[in-house]
N, C-alpha and C positions, 0 to 999 in steps of 0.2 A: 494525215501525212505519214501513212505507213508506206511498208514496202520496199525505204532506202536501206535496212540495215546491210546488205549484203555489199553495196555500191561503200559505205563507211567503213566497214570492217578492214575490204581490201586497204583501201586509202591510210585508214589508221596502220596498218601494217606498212608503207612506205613512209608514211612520217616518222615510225619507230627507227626505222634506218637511218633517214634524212636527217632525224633532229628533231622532230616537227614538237609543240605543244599547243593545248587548248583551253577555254575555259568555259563556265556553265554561269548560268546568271539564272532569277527568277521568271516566273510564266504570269502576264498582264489578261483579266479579266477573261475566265475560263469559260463562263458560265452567263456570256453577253446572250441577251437576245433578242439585241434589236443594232444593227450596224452604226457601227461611231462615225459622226460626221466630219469630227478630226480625227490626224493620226494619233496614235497611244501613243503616251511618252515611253519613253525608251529608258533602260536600268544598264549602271555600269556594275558590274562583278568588279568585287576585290580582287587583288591577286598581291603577290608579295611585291617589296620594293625591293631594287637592283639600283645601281647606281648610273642605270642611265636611266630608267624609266620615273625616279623619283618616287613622288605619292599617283602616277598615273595608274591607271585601271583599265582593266577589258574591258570591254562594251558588249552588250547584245541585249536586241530588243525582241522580245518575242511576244508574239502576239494570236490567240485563239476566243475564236466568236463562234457561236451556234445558234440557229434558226432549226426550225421542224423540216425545216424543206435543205440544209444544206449547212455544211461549216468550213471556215476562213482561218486556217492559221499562216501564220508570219515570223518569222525569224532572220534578223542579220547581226553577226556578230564580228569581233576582229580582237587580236589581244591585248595585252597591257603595249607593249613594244611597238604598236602601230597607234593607237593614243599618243604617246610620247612624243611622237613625230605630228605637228599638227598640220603642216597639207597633203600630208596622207591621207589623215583620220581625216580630213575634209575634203577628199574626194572617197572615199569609202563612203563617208556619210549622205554625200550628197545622190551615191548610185545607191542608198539605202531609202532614200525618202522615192527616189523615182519610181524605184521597183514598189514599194509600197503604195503610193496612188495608182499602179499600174492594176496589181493583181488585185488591188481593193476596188477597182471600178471594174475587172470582169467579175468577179464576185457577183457584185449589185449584180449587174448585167444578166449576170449567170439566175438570177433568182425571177428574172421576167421571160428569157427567153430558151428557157430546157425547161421539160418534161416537167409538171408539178409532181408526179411519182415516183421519181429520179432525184434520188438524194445525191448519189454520187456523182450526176449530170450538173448539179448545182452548187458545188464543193470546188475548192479551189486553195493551194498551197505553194509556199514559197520559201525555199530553209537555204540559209547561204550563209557558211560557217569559213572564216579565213585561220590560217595556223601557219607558224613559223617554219620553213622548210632550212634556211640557215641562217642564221646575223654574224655577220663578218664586219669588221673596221667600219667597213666604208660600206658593205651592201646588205638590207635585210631582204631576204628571198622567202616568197610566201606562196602558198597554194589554198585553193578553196575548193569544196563540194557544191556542189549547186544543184541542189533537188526543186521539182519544180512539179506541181501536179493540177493536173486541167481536168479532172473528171477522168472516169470508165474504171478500169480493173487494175491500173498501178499509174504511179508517176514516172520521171525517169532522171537520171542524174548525171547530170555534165560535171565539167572542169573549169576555173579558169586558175590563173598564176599572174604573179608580179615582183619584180626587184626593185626596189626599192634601192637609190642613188643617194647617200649621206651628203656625199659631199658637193653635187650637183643639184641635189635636189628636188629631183625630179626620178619618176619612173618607167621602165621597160616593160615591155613584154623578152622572157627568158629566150621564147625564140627568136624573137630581133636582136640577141644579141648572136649572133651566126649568121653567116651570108648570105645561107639559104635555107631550104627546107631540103634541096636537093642535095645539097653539102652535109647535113647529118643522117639523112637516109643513105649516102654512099659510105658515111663512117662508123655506121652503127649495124647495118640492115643484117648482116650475120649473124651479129651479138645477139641484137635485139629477137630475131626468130628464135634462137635457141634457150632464151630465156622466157617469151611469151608459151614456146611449147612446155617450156618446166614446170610454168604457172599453169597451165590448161590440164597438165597432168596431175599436179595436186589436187586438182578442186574436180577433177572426174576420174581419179582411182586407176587409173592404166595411163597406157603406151599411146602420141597423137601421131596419126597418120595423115600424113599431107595429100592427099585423095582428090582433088578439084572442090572438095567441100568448103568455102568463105571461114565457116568457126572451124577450121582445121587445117586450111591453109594459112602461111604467113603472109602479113598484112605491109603498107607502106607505115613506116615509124610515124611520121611526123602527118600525114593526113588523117590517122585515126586515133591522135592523141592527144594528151594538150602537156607540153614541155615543161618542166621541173628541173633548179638546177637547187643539187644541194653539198654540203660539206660535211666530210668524216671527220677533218680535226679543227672547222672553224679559221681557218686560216688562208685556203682560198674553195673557188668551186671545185671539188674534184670529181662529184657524181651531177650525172643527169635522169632523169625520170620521165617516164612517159605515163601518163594516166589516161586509161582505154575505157569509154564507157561501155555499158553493156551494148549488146546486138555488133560492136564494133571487131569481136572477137570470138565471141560465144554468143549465146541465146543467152535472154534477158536473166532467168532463172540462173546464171553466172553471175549474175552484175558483170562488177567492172572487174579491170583487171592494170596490174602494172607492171612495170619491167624499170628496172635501177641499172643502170651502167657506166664504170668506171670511163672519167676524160681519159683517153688514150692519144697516142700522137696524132693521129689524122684527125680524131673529132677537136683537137685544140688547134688543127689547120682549119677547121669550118668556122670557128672565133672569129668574128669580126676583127680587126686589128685596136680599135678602140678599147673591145674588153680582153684585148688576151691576156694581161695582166692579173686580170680576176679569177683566172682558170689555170691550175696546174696539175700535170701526170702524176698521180700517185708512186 
């Protein structure tokens, strides 16, 4: 499961803004070679106590098996502050066991039906690391990497995101909490081009020219991203984030790419009316 560091790098770069933190736990049976007929138990990482998380712990299970013909690694992880919370941590856990029967039975799969000469045809990965993007009173707001790899010459690296409701109890998706997708493409879509072009300029050394070229023109915000909402001072949302995987803005050899922009009046007019409370103008 090589190949994501460039898709992480970026991502760490907006959680450094956001707020974000993570954690690392130990690596289960490195050196299998013969496929586990049960899942591998799973290891929680230490992490310090705080006064809301108590004696709780990160979690992450990772998991790597190798055969002659092919190898399986696995990894899900979440931090202390999503433990704490236990039907969070149990529905994290339970999208943790799924995906784990899932890619462990194309695995198997993978080792009868690809090429006996084809290592990499019969190889199969799965890494999904969640990190805190803000904890407020009442909302913890979270973002994940999601690497995922099926064989050939690289894997490739999505997004997903979730807020978490204290005092309801229950979770969102960040973009559901806005009207529409149409409603933040109309309050962002200038911002957002002139900061996707700032990014495409660091990471290839000149000037971007909007030419008809797809990795050179600017894109729709919210169909080629996956939505991030985070906090500078902890006290309500005042940034939004877009996380752009690769090919969605540049060629793969970019990875991904992000764009951070300040709540402004019109994008806290795209707030749903339920959460505009949660959202204020810097």
């Amino acid at each position: 499961m090589r190949g994501k560091s460039c898709a992480l790098l970026t991502v760490g770069a907006l959680a450094l803004f956001l707020g974000a933190c993570g954690t690392e736990a130990g690596t289960a049976g490195p050196d299998a070679t013969a496929a586990a007929t049960t899942e591998p138990a799973a290891t929680a990482s230490a992490s310090s106590d705080t006064p809301e998380t108590g004696e709780a712990k990160a979690f992450e299970q990772k998991v790597t098996e190798s055969r002659a013909t092919g190898s399986f690694e696995f990894t899900y992880a979440w931090p202390a502050k999503v433990t704490a919370i236990a039907p969070l941590a149990q529905r994290f856990d339970e999208e943790r066991k799924a995906q784990y029967a899932k890619w462990k039975a194309e695995w198997d799969e993978a080792q009868s039906s690809e090429p006996a000469d084809c290592v990499s045809c019969r190889s199969r990965g799965y890494d999904k690391e969640w990190k805190i993007v803000a904890d407020l009173p009442r909302w913890l707001s979270l973002s994940a990497t999601v690497y995922s790899y099926t064989g050939g010459a690289h894997g490739g690296t999505v997004f997903d995101a979730l807020v978490w409701d204290r005092e309801k109890g229950v979770a969102v998706k960040p973009i559901d909490m806005f009207r529409s997708a149409e409603a933040i493409d109309s309050a962002t879509q200038d911002a957002f081009c002139n900061e996707l072009d700032k990014a495409r300029q660091r990471k290839r050394g000149g000037p971007v020219k909007r030419t008809g070229d797809p990795f050179n023109d600017c894109i729709a915000p919210v169909a080629n991203s996956t939505i991030i909402v985070g906090s500078a001072r902890n006290r309500a949302f005042d940034r939004v984030g877009f996380l752009i995987p690769a090919y969605n803005a540049g060629p793969y050899a970019e990875g991904s790419y992000e764009v951070t922009l300040p709540v402004t009046p019109a994008l806290l007019d795209a707030v749903r009316p339920e959460y505009r409370r949660a959202f204020h103008v810097p």
